[in-house]
KEKOLLO-348990 format. One record per residue (C-alpha): residue in one letter; x, y, z. Coordinates in steps of 0.25 Angstrom, whole numbers, padded with zeros to 4 digits, always signed. Layout:
<atoms>
AXYZ...
</atoms>
This chain:
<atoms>
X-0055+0142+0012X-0042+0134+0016X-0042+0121+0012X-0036+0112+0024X-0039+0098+0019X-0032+0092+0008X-0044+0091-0001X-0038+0084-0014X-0036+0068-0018X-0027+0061-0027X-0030+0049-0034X-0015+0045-0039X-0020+0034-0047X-0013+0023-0056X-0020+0026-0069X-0028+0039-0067X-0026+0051-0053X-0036+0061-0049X-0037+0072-0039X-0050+0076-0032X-0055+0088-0021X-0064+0087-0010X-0076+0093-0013X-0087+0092-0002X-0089+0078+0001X-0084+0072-0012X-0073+0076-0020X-0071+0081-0034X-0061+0077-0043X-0051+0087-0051X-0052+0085-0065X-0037+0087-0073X-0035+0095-0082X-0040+0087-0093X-0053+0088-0085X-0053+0072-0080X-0053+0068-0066X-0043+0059-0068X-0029+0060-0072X-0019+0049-0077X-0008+0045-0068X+0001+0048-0081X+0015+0056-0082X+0020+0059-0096X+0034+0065-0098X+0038+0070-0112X+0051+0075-0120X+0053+0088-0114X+0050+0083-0099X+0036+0087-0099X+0026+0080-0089X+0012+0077-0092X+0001+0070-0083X-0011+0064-0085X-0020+0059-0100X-0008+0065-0108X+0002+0055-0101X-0009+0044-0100X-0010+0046-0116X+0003+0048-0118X+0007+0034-0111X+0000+0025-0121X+0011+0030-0132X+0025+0033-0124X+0025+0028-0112X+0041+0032-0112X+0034+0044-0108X+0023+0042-0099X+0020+0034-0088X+0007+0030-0081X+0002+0020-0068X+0014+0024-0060X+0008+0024-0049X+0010+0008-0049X+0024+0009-0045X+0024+0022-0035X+0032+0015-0025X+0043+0010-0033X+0056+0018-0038X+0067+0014-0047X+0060+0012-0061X+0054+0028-0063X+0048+0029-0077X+0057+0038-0087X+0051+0046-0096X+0061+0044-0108X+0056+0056-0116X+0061+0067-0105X+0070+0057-0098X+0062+0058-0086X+0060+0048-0075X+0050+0048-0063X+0046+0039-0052X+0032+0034-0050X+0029+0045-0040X+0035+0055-0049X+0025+0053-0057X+0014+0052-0048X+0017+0066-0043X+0016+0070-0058X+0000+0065-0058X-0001+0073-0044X+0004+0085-0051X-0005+0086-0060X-0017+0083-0051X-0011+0094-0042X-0013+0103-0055X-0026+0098-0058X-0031+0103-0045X-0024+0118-0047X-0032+0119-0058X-0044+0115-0054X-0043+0122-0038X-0030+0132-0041X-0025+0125-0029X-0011+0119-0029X-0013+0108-0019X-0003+0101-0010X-0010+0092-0004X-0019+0078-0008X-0022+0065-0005X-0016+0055-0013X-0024+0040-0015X-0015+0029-0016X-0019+0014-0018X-0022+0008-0003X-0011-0005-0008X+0000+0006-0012X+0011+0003-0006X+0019+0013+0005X+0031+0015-0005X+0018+0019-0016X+0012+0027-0005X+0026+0034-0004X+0029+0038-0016X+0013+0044-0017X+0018+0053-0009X+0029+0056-0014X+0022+0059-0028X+0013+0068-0021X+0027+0075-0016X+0031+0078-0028X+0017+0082-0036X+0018+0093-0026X+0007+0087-0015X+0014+0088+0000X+0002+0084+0006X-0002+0071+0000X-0008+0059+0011X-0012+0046+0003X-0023+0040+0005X-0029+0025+0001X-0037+0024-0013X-0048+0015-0006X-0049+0025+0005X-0051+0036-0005X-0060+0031-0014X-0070+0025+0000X-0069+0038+0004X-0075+0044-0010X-0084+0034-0009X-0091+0035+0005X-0085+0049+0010X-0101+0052+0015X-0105+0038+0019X-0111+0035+0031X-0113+0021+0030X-0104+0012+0037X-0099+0000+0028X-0088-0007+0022X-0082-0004+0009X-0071-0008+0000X-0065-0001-0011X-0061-0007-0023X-0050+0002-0031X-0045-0005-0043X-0037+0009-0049X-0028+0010-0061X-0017+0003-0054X-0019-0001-0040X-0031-0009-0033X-0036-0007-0018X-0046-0013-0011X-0051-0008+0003X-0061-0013+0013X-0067+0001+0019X-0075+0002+0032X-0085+0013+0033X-0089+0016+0047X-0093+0028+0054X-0089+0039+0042X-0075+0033+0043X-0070+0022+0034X-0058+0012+0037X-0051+0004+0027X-0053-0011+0032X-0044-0018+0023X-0037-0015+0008X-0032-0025-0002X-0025-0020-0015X-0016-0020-0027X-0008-0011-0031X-0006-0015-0044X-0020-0020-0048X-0028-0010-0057X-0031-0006-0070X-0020-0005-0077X-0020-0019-0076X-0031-0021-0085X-0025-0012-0093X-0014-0022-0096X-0023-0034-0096X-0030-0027-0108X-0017-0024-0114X-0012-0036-0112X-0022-0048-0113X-0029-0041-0124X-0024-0030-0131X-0011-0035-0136X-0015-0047-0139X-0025-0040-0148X-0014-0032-0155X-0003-0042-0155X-0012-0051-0163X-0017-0041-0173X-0003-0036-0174X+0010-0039-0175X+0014-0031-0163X+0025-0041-0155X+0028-0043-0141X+0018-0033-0138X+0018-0033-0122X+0019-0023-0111X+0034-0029-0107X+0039-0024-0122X+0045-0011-0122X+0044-0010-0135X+0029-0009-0134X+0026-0001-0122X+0020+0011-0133X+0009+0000-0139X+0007-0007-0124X+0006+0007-0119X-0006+0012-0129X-0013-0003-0126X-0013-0001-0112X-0020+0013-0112X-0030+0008-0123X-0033-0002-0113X-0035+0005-0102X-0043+0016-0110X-0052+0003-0115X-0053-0002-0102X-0060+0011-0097X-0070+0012-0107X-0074-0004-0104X-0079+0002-0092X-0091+0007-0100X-0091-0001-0113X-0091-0015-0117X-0079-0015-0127X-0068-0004-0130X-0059-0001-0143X-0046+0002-0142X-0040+0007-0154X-0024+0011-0154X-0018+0016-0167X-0004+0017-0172X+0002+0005-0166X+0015-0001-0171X+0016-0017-0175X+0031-0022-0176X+0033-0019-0189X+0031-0005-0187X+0016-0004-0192X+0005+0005-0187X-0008-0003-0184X-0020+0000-0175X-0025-0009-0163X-0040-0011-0161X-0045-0017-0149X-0060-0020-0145X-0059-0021-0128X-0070-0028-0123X-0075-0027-0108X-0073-0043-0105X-0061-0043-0110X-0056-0033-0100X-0067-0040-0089X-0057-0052-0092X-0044-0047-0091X-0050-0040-0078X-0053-0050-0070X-0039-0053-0063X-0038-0039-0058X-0054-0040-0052X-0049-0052-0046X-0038-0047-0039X-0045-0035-0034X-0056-0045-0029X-0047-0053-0022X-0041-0040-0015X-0054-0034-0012X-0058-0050-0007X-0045-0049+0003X-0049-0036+0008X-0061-0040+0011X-0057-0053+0019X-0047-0047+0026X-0058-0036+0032X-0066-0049+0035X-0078-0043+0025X-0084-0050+0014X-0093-0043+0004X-0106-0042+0012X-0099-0032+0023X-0094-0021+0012X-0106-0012+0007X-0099-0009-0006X-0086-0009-0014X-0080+0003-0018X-0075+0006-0034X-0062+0013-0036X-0055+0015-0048X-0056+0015-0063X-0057-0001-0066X-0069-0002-0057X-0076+0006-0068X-0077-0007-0076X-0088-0016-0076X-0084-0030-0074X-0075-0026-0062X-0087-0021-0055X-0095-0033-0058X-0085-0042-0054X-0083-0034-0040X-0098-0036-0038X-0097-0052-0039X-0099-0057-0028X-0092-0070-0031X-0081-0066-0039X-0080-0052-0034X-0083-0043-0020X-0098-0044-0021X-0100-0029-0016X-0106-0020-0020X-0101-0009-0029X-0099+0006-0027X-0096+0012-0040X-0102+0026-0036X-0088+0033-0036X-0080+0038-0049X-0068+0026-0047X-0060+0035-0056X-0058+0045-0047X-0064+0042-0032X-0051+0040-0028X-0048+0054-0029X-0061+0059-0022X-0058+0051-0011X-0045+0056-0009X-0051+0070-0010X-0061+0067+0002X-0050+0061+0010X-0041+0073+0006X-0052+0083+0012X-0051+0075+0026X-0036+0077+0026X-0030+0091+0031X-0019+0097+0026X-0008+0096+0032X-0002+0112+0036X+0008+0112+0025X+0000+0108+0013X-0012+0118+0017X-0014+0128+0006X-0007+0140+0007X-0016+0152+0014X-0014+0166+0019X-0007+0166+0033X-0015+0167+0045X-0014+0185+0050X-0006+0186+0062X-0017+0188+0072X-0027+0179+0065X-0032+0167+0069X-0031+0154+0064X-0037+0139+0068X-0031+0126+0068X-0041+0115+0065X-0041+0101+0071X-0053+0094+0064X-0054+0082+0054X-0060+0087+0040X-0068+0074+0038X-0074+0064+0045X-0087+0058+0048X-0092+0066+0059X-0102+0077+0057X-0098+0082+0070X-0080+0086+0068X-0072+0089+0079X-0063+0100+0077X-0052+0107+0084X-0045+0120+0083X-0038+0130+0088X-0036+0145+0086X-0023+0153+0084X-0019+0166+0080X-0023+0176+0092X-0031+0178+0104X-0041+0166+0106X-0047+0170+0120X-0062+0170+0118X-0062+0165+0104X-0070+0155+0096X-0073+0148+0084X-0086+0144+0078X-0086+0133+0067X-0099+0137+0056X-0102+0127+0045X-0106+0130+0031X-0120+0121+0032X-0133+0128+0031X-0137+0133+0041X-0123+0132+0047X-0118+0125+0058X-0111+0133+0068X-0101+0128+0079X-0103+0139+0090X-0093+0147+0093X-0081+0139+0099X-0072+0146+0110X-0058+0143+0110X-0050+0138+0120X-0037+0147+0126X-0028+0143+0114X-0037+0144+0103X-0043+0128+0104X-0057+0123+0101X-0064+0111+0099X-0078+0107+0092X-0087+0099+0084X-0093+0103+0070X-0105+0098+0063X-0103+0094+0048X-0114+0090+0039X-0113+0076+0031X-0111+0077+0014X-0101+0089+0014X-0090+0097+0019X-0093+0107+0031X-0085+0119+0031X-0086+0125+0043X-0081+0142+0044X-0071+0144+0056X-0077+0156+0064X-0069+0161+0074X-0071+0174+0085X-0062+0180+0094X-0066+0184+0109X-0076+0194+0106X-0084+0185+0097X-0078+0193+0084X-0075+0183+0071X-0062+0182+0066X-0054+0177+0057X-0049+0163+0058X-0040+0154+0049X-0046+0145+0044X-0058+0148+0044X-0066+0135+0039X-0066+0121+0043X-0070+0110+0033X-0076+0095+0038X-0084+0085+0031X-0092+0073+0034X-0088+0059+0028X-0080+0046+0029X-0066+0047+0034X-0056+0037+0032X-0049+0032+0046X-0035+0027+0045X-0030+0019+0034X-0025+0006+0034X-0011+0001+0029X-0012-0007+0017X-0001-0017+0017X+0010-0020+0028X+0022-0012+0029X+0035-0022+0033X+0049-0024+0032X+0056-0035+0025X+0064-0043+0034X+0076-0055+0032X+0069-0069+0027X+0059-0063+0019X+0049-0058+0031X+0042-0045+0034X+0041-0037+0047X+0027-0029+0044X+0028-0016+0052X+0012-0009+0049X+0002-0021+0045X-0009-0019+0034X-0022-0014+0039X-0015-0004+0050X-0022+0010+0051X-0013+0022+0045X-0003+0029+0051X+0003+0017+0058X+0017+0016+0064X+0027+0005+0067X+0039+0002+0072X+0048-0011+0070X+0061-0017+0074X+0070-0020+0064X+0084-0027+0064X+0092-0026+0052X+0098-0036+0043X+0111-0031+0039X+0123-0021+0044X+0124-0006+0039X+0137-0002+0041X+0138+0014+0041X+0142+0022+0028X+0142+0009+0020X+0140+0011+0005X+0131-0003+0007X+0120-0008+0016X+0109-0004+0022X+0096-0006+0031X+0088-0011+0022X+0073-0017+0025X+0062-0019+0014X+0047-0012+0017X+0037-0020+0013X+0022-0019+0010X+0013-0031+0011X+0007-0042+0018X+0014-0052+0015X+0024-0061+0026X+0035-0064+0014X+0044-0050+0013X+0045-0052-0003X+0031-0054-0004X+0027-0038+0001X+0030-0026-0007X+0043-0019-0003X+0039-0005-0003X+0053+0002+0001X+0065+0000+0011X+0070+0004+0025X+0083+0009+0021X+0094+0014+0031X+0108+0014+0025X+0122+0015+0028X+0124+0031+0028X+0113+0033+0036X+0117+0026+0050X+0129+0031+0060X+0135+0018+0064X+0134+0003+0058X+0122-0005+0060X+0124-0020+0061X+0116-0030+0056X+0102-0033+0067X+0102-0020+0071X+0089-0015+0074X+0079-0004+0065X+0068+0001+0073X+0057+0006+0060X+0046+0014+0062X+0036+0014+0052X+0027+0024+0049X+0014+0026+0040X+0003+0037+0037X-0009+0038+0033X-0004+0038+0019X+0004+0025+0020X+0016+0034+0019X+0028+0029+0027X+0038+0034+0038X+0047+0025+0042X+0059+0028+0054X+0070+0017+0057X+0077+0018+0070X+0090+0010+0070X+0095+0008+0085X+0108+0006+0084X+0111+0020+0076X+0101+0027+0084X+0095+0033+0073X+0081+0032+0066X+0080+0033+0049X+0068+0042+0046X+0061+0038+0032X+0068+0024+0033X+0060+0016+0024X+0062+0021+0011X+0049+0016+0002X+0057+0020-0012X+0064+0008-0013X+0056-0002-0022X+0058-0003-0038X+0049-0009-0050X+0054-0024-0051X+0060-0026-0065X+0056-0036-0076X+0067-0046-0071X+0064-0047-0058X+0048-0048-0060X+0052-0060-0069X+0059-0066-0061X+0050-0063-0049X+0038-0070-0058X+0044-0082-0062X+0047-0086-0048X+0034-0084-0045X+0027-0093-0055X+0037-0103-0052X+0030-0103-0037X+0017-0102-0043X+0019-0113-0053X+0023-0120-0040X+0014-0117-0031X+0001-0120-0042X+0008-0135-0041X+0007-0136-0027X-0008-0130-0026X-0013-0142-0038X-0005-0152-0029X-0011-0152-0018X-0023-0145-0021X-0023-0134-0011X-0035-0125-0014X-0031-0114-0007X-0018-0112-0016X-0027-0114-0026X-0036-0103-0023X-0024-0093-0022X-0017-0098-0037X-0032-0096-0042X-0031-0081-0036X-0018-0080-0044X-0025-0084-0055X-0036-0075-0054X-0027-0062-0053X-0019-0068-0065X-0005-0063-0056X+0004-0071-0064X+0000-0066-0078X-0001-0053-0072X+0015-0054-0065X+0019-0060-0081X+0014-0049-0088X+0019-0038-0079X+0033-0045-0079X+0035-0043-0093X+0029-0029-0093X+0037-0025-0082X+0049-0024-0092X+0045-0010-0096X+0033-0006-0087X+0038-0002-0071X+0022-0003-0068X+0019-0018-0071X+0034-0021-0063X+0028-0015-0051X+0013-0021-0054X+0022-0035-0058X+0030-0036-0044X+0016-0031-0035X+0009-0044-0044X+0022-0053-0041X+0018-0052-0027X+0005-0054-0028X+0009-0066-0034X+0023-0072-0024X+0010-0068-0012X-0001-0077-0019X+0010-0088-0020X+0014-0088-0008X-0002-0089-0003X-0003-0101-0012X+0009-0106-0005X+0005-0104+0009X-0007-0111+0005X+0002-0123+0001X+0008-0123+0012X-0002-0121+0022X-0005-0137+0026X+0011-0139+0029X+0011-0125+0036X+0000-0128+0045X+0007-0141+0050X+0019-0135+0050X+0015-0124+0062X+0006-0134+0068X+0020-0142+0069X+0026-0129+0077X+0015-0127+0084X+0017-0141+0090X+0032-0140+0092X+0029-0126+0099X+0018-0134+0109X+0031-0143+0113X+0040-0131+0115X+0030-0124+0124X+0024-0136+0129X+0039-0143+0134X+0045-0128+0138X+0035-0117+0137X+0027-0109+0148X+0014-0105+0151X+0016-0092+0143X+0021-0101+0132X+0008-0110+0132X+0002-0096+0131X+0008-0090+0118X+0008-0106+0109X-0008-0106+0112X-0008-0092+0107X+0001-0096+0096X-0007-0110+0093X-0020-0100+0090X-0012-0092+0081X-0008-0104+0073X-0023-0111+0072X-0027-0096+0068X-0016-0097+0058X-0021-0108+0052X-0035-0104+0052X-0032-0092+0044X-0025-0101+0034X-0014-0091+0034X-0001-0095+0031X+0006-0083+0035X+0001-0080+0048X+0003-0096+0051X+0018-0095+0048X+0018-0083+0057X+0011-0091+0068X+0021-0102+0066X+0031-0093+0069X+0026-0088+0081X+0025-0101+0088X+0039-0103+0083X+0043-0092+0092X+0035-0095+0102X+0043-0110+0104X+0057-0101+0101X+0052-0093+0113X+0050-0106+0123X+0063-0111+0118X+0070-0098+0120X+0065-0096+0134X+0069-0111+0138X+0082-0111+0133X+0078-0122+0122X+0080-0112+0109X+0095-0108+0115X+0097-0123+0115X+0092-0125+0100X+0100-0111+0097X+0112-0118+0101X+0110-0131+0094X+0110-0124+0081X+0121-0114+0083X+0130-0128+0086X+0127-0133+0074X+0132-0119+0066X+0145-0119+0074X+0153-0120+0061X+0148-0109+0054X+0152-0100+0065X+0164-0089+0066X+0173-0095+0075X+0172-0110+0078X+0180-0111+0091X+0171-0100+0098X+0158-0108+0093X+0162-0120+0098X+0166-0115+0112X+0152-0108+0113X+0144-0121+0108X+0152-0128+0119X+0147-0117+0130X+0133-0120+0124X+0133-0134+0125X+0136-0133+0139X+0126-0122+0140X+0115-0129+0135X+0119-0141+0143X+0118-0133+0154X+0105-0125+0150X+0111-0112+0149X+0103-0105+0141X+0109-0091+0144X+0122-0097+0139X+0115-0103+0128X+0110-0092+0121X+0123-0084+0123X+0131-0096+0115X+0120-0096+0105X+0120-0081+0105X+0136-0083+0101X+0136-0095+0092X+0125-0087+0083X+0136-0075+0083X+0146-0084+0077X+0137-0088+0066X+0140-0081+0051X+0123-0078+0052X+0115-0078+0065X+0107-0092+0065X+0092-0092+0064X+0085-0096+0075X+0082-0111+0081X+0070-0116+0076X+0064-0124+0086X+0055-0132+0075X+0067-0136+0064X+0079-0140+0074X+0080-0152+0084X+0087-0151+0096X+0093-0161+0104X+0087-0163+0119X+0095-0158+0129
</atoms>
């Protein structure tokens, strides 16, 4: 039998990948050929170029790590520091060695099936980031997969989970993996399930327990016992020994799932002087329950915001789902349990966390058809013979399936199909007549709890079966997932630090949308310099800087016909699939051309040491500051976000990721991701400060825009300030700072708009625009236009006004900002 769905899943994980194939209504995961059902996500390269995969190069790590590298999948997305293999001289990108892990999970299946397959479904974490999602797919590319959509780890693993549910409930997924965290709110309702809401981290998971280990008790232990100096992961001179400490670690840490203490014993190491010596180490389980406790925190809070967001508490969600290697461990599931220090759900641990990633990524796969290029290989249809095109859905949660067809190949007067199913006794369709070209319609009966193939009979006009390509149809009952949400906004930076968000978090997948731009600088054609230039972000934040910058829309001077001036306007559309894979088209008026793949999302570098440093030194400095200002005047609710610092540990986490990023690319990445975290908590605490003063403040403008209605508004006017004057007191309510400064600004607009229909704002304009006449061009034409003003606005000619102000500002070096009603006097008139 042909198969027509994908079928196979891909967990590409941080730490350990797997691969798995429907089977029925479950899925079974294809051992390597080591005869695990995982594999390390770990590329080794030796001398003569040879490329290994898997336990070898995971091994291999802990001793040359000029050789090996592992957890790449931390800093897909970024470009410019690829790690060189120093043996064969060998560099590759992070999604170069990604597509090496694909390989060989693409092998293990040809020797498991003898099929060479083309196609999968790939998991990523829900909180990757679209240049992350990109470059996937690009890995899959290159590992030889062309039919490769992505899909969300939560959504995966729900989907192994409760595939045959029919209960309707909420759940939320708690992955904590090798590398990355997600937490998603899922909604279960009439066999289909919605993500409500996600929070996560990409760069919060196991491997940082593994440095905590390492770092907070492991080398201490060593360095005290022997003379072993300057031992720390920022020392390239001991990258070998930290190497061989973290994977004692982390193999320690695994075996703490199931025993109270773990030895680790490593033998051969070398003290400064040269001397051999061994290093014993007896890891108890509350030691690594300590050291924990910040990362459970974290995920807490995220899982707490998701939940808060989604208007839930613990008592709406039926249970919590475990995902991920570091859910195996005792203490995290007792602390997830807590009802006061943690969700107070209860517990679904029925799934292996290792590898249900990968089975749901199978099930899901077994949903997905193949597209017509990646359909395997079969003999051509006979000239003469008949063949059917299907329209039906492989999956759902109807027992009754609409499909759709329609029959080619030769005479179809008088013919008809008959769909029988493989239950016992079997269900039969009837025979089906076909319309005049070959169309028909119907509905099937499937049974719950497996996969119902159905055999295609088809008969020609005088009732005689023929043959009919293909000849089955396969359709199961379960949960099906519905569109999935976009997990962070996608904006543009723009001038003064702001952003212009394009697609919001939480908007169902595809989704399209189109902005006008204006651009900030010239291009002159077939310059060596200059471009069009503006930053994608990723985030939620109102501050530009404080988002992650995911890439570039790029359009420079070789590619336009004709000079484009400063202001001139860039129409993008933006694109995204299902896959959070993105197509992005800019349309630039004034050339009358549109730039297809304009944003380019392989722009963004690992930060180096110095500018990490520099980066966190600031950042204490505001801190320290900010600390002050909370004891002073006693603010509890700054408080409460500098104990939430606290809690997670950030800035001891940001110091020793700093010093480590001088020779490891992964903790640059994790260290700018935590730097963030960090200037964003900061900022909260500050808004906190600030709140009292910005309260009054916008109660001040809402006053002065009661005047400017009040003294020369309308009835239309009136309308939109007691529009705006709810929006404000729902501002406030909300205790939201940055939605109050939104507010703030709208009822700015609103008095700039009396003014402008009045007259009032062209006579401020030209107030101000007096008072630059010096900086202006040429002085003689200034002052005979501020003469012709003056007698304009004695005369109220606004028309005139505005054409005086219009000149004045073009005599100026830089256009002037706009009059602000609130900070500028004017004389009456």
């Amino acid at each position: 039998m042909t198969r027509t769905t994908i079928d196979f899943g891909i967990d590409l994980g941080t730490t350990n990948s797997a691969i798995a194939k429907i089977q029925g209504v479950g899925a079974e995961i294809i051992k390597n050929n080591a005869g695990s059902d995982t594999t390390p996500s770990a590329v080794m390269v030796d001398r003569r170029g040879r490329l290994s995969v898997g336990r070898a190069a995971k091994e291999r790590s802990e001793v040359d790590t000029e050789n090996t590298c592992v957890e790449f999948k931390l800093r897909m997305g970024t470009t410019g520091q690829p790690k060189l293999f120093s043996a064969a001289n060998r560099t590759m990108e992070p999604e170069e060695l990604s597509a090496e892990v694909l390989k060989s999970l693409r092998r293990d299946v040809a020797m498991a099936t003898g099929e060479e397959i083309t196609s999968a479904v790939i998991t990523v974490p829900a909180a990757f980031e679209l240049s992350a999602c990109d470059a996937t797919r690009r890995a899959a590319e290159l590992a030889g997969l062309t039919y490769a959509p992505l899909l969300q780890e939560p959504t995966a693993a729900a989907l192994a989970y409760g595939f045959q549910s029919e209960e309707d409930a909420f759940w939320l997924v708690y992955d904590f993996g090798g590398g990355t965290f997600d937490a998603a709110v899922v909604n279960v309702r009439d066999g289909e399930f919605t993500v409500v809401n996600h929070r996560g981290d990409n760069f919060l998971g196991g491997k940082l327990i593994d440095w905590a280990i390492v770092e907070k008790l492991l080398i201490p232990a060593l360095t005290q016992d022997h003379r072993v100096s300057d031992l720390r992961r920022g020392n390239e001179r001991r990258t070998g020994m930290i190497a061989k400490l973290k994977g004692a670690a982390e193999s320690a840490k695994i075996e703490l799932s199931r025993a109270e203490s773990a030895a680790i014993v490593l033998e051969d190491l070398l003290d400064d002087a040269g001397r051999e010596f061994d290093f014993e180490y007896d890891l108890r389980r509350a030691d690594v329950e300590r050291l924990i406790e910040p990362f459970i925190v974290r995920s807490v809070n995220l899982c707490r915001k998701a939940l808060t967001e989604s208007r839930l508490g613990p008592g709406d969600l039926q249970k919590v789902l475990l995902v991920g290697g570091p859910t195996l461990t005792p203490y995290l599931r007792e602390r997830l349990a807590d009802p006061k220090e943690g969700l107070g759900i209860p517990l679904d641990h029925s799934q292996d966390p290792m590898t249900v990633v990968a089975r749901g990524a199978a099930i899901f796969a077994a949903g997905q058809r193949l597209s017509e290029a990646a359909l395997p290989v079969s003999a051509p249809v006979a000239p003469g013979a008949y063949a059917v095109e299907l329209e039906y859905k492989p999956m759902g949660p109807d027992t009754e399936p609409f499909v759709g067809g329609k029959v080619t190949g030769g005479p179809v007067a008088g013919c008809t199909v008959e769909f029988v199913s493989d239950a016992l006794p079997p269900w039969r369709s009837g025979r089906i007549p076909l319309t005049d070209d070959g169309a028909f319609t119907t509905t099937l009966w499937a049974e719950r709890g497996r996969a119902n193939t159905f055999t295609i009979e088809f008969s020609d006009a005088t009732g005689a079966p023929r043959d009919i390509t293909p000849n089955t149809l396969t359709y199961t009952v379960g949960v099906v997932d519905t569109q999935p949400p976009l997990t962070h906004s996608i904006g543009v930076g723009l001038a003064g630090n702001e952003v212009e968000w394009l697609i919001r978090r939480g908007t169902p997948l595809p989704a399209r949308r189109r902005v006008l731009l204006r651009t900030t600088v010239g291009l002159s054609r077939g310059a060596s310099e200059g471009m069009i230039r503006i930053p994608v972000l990723e985030g939620e934040h109102h501050r530009a800087d404080r988002n992650r910058r995911i890439g570039r829309l790029e359009v420079d001077p070789q590619q336009v016909r004709r000079d484009v001036p400063e202001g001139s306007e860039v129409d993008l559309t933006l694109v995204i699939d299902e896959s959070r894979l993105v197509v992005a088209r800019a349309y630039v008026p004034i050339l009358d051309e549109e730039f297809e793949h304009a944003i380019n999302l392989q722009t963004e570098t690992v930060p180096t040491h110095e500018e990490l440093a520099r980066d966190a030194a600031a950042e204490k400095q505001r801190l320290a500051a900010v600390r002050r200002q909370a004891d002073e005047y006693r603010d509890e609710r700054a408080r409460e976000v500098l104990a939430r610092i606290d809690a997670e540990n950030i800035v001891a986490d940001i110091d020793a990721m700093v010093d480590a990023a001088r020779v490891d690319p992964d903790a640059a990445t994790t260290c700018g991701k935590r730097l963030l975290d960090l200037k964003a908590a900061i900022d909260e605490a500050e808004d906190e400060l600030e709140w009292p003063r910005l309260v009054q403040e916008v109660r001040e403008i809402t006053e002065a825009v009661r005047q400017v209605v009040r003294n020369s508004g309308g009835p239309n006017h009136a309308r939109m300030l007691a529009s705006a004057e709810e929006a404000v007191e729902a501002a406030i309510t909300a205790h939201d700072a940055d939605l109050l400064r939104q507010r703030a600004e709208e009822m700015r607009q609103l008095a700039l708009r009396v003014m402008d229909e009045t007259g009032e704002l062209a006579l401020l304009a030209f107030d101000e625009l007096q008072s630059l006449t010096g900086e202006m061009n040429d002085p003689h034409e200034a002052r005979q236009l501020v003469e012709t003003g003056r007698r304009a606005a004695a005369n109220r000619d606004i028309a005139t006004l505005r054409h005086v102000n219009a000149m004045l500002s073009r005599q100026l070096p830089t256009p002037p900002p706009a009059p602000d009603p609130f900070s500028t006097v004017r004389r009456g008139r």
